[in-house]
C-alpha positions as CSV (number, residue, x, y, z in Angstrom):
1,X,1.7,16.1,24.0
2,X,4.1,15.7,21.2
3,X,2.7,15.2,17.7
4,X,4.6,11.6,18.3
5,X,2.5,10.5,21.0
6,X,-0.5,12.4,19.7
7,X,-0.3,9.9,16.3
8,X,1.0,6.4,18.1
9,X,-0.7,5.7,21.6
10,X,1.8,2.9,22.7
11,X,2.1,3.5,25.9
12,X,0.3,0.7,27.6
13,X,2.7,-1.8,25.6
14,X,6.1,-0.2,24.9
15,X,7.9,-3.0,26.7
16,X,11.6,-2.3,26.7
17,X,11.6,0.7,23.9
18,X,11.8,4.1,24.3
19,X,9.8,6.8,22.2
20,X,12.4,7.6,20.2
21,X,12.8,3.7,19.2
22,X,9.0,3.6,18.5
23,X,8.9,6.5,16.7
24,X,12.1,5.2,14.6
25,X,9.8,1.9,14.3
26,X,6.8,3.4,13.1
27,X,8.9,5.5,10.5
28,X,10.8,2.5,9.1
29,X,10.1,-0.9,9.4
30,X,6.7,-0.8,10.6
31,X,6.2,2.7,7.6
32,X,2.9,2.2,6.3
33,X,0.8,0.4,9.3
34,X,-2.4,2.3,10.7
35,X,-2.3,3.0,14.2
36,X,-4.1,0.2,15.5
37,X,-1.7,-2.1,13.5
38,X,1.4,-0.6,14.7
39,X,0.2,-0.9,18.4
40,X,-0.5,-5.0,17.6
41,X,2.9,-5.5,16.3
42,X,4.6,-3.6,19.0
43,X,2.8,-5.8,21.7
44,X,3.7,-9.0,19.8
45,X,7.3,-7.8,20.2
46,X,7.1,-7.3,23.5
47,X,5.4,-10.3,24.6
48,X,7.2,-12.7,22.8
49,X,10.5,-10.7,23.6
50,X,11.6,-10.1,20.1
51,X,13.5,-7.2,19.1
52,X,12.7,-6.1,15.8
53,X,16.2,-4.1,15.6
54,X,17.8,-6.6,15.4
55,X,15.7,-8.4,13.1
56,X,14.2,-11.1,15.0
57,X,10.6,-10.3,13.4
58,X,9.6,-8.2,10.4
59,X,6.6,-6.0,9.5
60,X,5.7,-5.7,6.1
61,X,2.5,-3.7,4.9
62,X,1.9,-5.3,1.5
63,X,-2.1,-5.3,-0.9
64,X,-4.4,-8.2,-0.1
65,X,-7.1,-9.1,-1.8
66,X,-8.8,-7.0,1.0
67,X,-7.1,-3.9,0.7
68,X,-3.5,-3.2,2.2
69,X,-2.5,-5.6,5.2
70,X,0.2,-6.1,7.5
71,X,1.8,-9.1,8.1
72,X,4.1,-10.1,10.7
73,X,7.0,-12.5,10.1
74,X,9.2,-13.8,12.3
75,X,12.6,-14.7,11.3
76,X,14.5,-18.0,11.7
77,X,17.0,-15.9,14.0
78,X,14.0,-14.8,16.2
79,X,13.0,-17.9,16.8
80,X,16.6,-19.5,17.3
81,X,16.5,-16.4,19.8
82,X,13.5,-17.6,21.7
83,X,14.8,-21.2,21.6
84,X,18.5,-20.0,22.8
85,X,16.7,-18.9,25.9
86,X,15.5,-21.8,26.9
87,X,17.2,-24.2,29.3
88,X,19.2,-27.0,28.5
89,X,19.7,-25.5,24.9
90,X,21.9,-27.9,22.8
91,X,21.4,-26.6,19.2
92,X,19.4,-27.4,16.2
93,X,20.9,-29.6,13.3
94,X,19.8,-28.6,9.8
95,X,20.3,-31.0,6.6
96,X,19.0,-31.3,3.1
97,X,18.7,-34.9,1.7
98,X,19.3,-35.1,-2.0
99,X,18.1,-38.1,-4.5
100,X,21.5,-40.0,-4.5
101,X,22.0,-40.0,-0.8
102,X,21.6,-43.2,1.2
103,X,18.9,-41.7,3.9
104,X,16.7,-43.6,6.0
105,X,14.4,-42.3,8.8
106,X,13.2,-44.5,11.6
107,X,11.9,-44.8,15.2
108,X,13.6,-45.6,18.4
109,X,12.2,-47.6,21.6
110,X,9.8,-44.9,22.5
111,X,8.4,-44.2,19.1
112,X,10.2,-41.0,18.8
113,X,11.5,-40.0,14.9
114,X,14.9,-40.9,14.4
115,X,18.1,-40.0,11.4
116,X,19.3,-44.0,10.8
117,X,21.2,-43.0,8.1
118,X,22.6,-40.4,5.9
119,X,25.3,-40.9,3.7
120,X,26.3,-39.2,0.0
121,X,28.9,-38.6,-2.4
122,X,29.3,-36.3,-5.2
123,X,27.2,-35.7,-7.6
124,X,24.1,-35.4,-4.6
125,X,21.3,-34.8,-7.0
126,X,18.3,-32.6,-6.7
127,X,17.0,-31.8,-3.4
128,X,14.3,-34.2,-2.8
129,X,13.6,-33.5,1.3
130,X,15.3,-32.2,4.7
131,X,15.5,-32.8,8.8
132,X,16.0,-31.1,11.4
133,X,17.0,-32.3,14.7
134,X,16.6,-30.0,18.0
135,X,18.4,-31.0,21.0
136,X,17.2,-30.6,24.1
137,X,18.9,-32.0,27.5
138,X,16.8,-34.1,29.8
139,X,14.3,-34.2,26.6
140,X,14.2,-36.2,23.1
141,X,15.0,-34.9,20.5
142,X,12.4,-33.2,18.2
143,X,13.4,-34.7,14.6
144,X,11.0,-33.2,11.7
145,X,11.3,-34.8,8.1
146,X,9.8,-32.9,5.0
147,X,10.0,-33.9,1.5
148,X,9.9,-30.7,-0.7
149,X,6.5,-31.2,-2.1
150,X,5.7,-29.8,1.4
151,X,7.3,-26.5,0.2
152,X,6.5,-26.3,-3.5
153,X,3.0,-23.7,-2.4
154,X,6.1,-21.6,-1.1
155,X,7.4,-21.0,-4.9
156,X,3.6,-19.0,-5.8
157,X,3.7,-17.1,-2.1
158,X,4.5,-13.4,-1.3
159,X,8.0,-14.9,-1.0
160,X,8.2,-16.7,-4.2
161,X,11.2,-15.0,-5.6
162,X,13.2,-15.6,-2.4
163,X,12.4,-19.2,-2.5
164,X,13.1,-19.7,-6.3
165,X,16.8,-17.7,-5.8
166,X,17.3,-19.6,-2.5
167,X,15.2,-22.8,-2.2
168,X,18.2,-24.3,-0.5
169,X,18.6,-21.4,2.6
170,X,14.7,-21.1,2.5
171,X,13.9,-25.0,2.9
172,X,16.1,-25.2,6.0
173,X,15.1,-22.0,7.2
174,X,11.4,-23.5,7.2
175,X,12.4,-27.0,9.1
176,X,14.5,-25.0,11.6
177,X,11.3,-23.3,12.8
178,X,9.3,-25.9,12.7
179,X,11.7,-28.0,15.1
180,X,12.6,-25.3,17.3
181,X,9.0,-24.4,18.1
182,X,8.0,-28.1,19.0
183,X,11.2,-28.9,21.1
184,X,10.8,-25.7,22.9
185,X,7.6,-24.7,23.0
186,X,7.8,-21.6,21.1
187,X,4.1,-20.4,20.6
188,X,4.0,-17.5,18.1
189,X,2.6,-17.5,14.2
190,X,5.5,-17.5,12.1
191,X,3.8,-15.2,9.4
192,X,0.7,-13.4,10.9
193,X,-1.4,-11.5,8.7
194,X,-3.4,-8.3,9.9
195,X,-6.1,-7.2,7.3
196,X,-7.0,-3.0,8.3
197,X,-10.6,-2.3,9.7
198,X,-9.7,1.0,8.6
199,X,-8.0,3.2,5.8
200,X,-4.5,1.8,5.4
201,X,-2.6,4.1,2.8
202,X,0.0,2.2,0.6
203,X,3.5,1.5,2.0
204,X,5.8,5.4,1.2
205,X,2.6,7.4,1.1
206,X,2.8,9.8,4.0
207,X,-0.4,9.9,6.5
208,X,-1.5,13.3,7.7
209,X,-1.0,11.9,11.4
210,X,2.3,10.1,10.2
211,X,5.0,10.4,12.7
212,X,7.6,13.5,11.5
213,X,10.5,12.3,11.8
214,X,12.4,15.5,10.2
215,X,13.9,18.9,13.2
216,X,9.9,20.9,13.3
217,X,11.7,24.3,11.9
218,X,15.0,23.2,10.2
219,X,17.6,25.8,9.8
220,X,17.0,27.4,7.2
221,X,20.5,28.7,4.9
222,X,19.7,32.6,2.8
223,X,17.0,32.5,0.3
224,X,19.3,33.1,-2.6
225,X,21.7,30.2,-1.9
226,X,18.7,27.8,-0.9
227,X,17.0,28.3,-3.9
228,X,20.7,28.0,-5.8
229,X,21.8,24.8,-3.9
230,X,18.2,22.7,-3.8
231,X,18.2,20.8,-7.0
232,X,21.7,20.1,-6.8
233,X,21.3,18.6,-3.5
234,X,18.3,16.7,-4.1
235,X,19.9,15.6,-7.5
236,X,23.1,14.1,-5.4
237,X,20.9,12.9,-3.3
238,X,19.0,10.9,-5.9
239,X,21.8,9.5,-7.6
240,X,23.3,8.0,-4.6
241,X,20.3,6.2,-3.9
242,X,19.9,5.4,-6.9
243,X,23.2,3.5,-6.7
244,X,22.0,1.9,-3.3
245,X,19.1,0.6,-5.0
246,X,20.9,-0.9,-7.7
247,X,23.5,-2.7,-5.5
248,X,21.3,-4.2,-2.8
249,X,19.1,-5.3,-5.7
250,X,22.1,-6.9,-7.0
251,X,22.7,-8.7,-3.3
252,X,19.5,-10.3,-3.9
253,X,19.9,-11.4,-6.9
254,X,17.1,-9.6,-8.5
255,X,18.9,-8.2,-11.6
256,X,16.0,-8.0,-14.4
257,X,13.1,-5.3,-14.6
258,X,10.5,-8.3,-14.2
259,X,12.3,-9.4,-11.1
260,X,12.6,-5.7,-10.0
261,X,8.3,-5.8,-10.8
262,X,7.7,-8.7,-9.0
263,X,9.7,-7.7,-5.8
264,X,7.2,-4.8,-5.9
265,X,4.3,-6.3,-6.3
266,X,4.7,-8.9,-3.6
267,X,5.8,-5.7,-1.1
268,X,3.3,-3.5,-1.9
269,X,5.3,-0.9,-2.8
270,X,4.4,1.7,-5.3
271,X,6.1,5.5,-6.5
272,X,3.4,8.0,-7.3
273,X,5.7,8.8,-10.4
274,X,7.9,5.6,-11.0
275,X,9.9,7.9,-13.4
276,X,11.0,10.1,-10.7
277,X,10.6,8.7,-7.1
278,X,10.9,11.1,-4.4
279,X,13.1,10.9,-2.1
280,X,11.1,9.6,0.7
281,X,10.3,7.1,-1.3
282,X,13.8,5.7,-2.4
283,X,14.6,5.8,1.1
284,X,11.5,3.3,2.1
285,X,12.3,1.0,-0.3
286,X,15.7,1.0,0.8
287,X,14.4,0.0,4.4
288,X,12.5,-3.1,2.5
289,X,15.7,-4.1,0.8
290,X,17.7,-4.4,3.8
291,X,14.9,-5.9,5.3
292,X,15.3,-9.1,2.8
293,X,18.9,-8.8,3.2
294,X,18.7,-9.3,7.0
295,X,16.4,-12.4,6.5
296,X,18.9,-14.2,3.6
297,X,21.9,-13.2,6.1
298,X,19.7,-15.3,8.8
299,X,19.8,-18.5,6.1
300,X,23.2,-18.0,5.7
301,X,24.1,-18.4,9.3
302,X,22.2,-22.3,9.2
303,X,24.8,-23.2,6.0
């Protein structure tokens, strides 16, 4: 038995992947879940047919008050996925209202929320609310109204810096769910946490049972030039990370050391020597990065 199968028993619910895909999973995006938590968010993949490759749902192992726990969270693509499936699919509308449009909300014959109005000029105002409206053929339409008071806990959440740099892209990211799940039926926890019954190690610290990922005996180059050639390499490699880092940090808009902080803190990431990261761990939070680039690429496709 390989030492893959040996450390991730996901036989019974590997769906559609294949070993090498889980084991890519469990180094990567799921990098930091026990066993028994990798195994739960594989079978929520598979039985609500999301592919986490192509980020229709997201793991992320982050500290709770109870020690480290994963929490799964479905993206606004995932469940436009799910809903795209479903037959007599006709789209969802997304709009913000702001405090100098003329908006009113009202119900038609069968009591069923309905858009009377919505009109606006230049300057809009603040954001004071937003609608979605899923369409359905042969059913209503599903129209859900929130005003952003309904949001405002979002600003102090896990998310918080996402929602303060994007409250826009977030807001109708949140009503899109919320109108694609009732017109369609979509029954899956948009954010499920899962606390550890066991040891959890933080997120980049490698498990003894952790999947290896790297050739079992590399090649191995002369002695003399290996130990020559090392800490240029892993100096190269460093710095080009390093740069990676920066620039995707940049693409979310996190530019200051207490942004930089905070993103950490609310991922539950940590370097065993923040001065000098290894490499494994650059490359982890590099996963996390993209991770929250994929999700603000998902609100950009509702503009």
């Amino acid at each position: 038995m390989s030492k893959a199968l040996a450390s991730v028993n996901t036989e019974a619910v590997v769906g559609g992947f294949t070993q090498a895909e889980l084991d890519t999973l469990k180094a990567t995006i799921a990098r930091g879940t026990t066993n028994e938590q990798f195994a739960l968010f594989v079978q929520t993949c598979v039985n609500a047919g999301l592919n986490p490759f192509l980020n229709h749902v997201h793991c992320i192992v982050y500290q709770g008050k109870d020690g480290p726990t994963m929490s799964i969270q479905v993206a606004v693509e995932g469940i436009l996925y799910l809903a795209r499936q479903c037959e007599g699919y006709k789209g969802i509308d997304v709009q913000l209202v702001h405090e100098n449009d003329d908006f009113k909300v009202g119900r038609d014959e069968q009591g069923n929320i309905k858009i009377k109005q919505h009109e606006f000029g230049f300057p809009r105002g603040k954001v004071i609310g937003g609608y979605a409206i899923a369409r359905r053929e042969g059913f209503p339409d599903v129209v859900v109204v929130m005003e952003v008071d309904e949001v405002e806990h979002m600003l102090k959440g896990r998310n918080a810096h996402k929602w303060r740099e994007w409250f826009n892209d977030m807001f109708k990211k949140h009503i899109v769910k919320r109108a694609a799940k009732l017109q369609f039926g979509i029954e899956i926890a948009e954010d499920e946490h899962v606390p550890s019954g066991v040891d959890v190690v933080p997120e980049y610290k490698l498990r003894p049972d952790a999947i290896d990922v790297t050739p079992q005996e590399p090649m191995k180059a002369p002695e003399s030039v290996q130990q020559e050639d090392k800490p240029d390499e892993e100096a190269a490699t460093k710095e080009k990370l390093t740069a990676e880092i920066k620039d995707k940090f940049k693409r979310l808009g996190i530019t200051t050391a207490a942004g930089r902080k905070e993103f950490f803190e609310q991922n539950g990431i940590s370097f065993k020597d923040p001065k000098d990261p290894t490499i494994a761990e650059m490359t982890g939070l590099i996963k996390v990065l993209d991770m929250h680039l994929a999700q603000q690429a998902d609100d950009d496709l509702l503009e």
